[in-house]
N, C-alpha and C positions, 0 to 999 in steps of 0.2 A: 476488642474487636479483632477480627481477624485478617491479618495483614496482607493475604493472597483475594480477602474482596476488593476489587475497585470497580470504580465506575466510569471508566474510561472509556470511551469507543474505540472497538475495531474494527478494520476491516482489511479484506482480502481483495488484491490484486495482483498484477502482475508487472515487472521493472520491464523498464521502456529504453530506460539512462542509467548509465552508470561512471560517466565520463567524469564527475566530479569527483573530490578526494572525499570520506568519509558522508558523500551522501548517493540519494538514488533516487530515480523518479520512477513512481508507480501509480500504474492507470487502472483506476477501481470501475468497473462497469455493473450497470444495473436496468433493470427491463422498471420500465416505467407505462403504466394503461394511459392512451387516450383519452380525452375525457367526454369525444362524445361518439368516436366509432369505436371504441372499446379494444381495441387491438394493443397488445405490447410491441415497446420499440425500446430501443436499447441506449442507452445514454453514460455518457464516461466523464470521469472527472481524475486528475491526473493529483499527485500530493509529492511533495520532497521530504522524503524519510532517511533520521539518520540510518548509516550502516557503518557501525564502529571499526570492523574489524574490515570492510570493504571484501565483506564474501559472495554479495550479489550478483548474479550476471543477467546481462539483458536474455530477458524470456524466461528467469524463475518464476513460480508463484509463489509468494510472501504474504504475512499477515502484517501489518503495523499496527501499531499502539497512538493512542493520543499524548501528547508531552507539553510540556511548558516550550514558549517560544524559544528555539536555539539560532534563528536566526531569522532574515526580515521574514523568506517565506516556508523556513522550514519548523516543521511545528505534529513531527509524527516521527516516531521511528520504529523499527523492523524488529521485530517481534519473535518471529519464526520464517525459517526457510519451508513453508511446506513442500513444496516439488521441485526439481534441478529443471533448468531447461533440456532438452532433447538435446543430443550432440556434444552437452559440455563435458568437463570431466571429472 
C-alpha cells in the first residue's frame, strides 16, 4: 500500500495563538444551513496544533493534520503554512 495514503482529516484555518512553546491555536470556520429558514451562518471551532519548529504567527493560514493524542487537548498538528499573515515578515 502506499504510504502517502492516509485517512486522516484535515483542515484549514487560521492561528489565533501562538503564545505557547511548540504549540498553536487555530480557529477553523464553517458556514453551516439553518434548518428551517435556510440561510448559512458561520460557525468556528478552535483546535491546539503542534508547531515544531514554532514558525506560526497569529494571522497565518495553516492546514493541520489529525495525530495521536500529544497532550490532554492537543491532538492535531500543522501540516503547511499556506499563507503569511499580512505585515509579517
Amino acid at each position: 500500500m502506499d504510504q502517502k495514503t492516509t485517512n486522516k482529516k484535515t483542515k484549514v484555518g487560521t492561528v489565533i495563538s501562538n503564545k505557547m512553546q511548540k504549540t498553536v491555536t487555530v480557529s477553523v470556520d464553517r458556514l453551516v444551513m439553518h434548518p428551517e429558514y435556510k440561510k448559512y451562518y458561520k460557525r468556528n471551532s478552535t483546535f491546539k496544533a503542534h508547531d515544531e519548529k514554532g514558525q506560526c504567527k497569529v494571522g497565518d493560514q495553516v492546514e493541520i493534520i489529525e495525530t495521536r493524542p500529544l497532550s490532554k487537548t492537543k491532538r492535531w498538528a500543522v501540516r503547511a503554512i499556506l499563507k503569511k499573515a499580512a505585515g509579517g515578515e
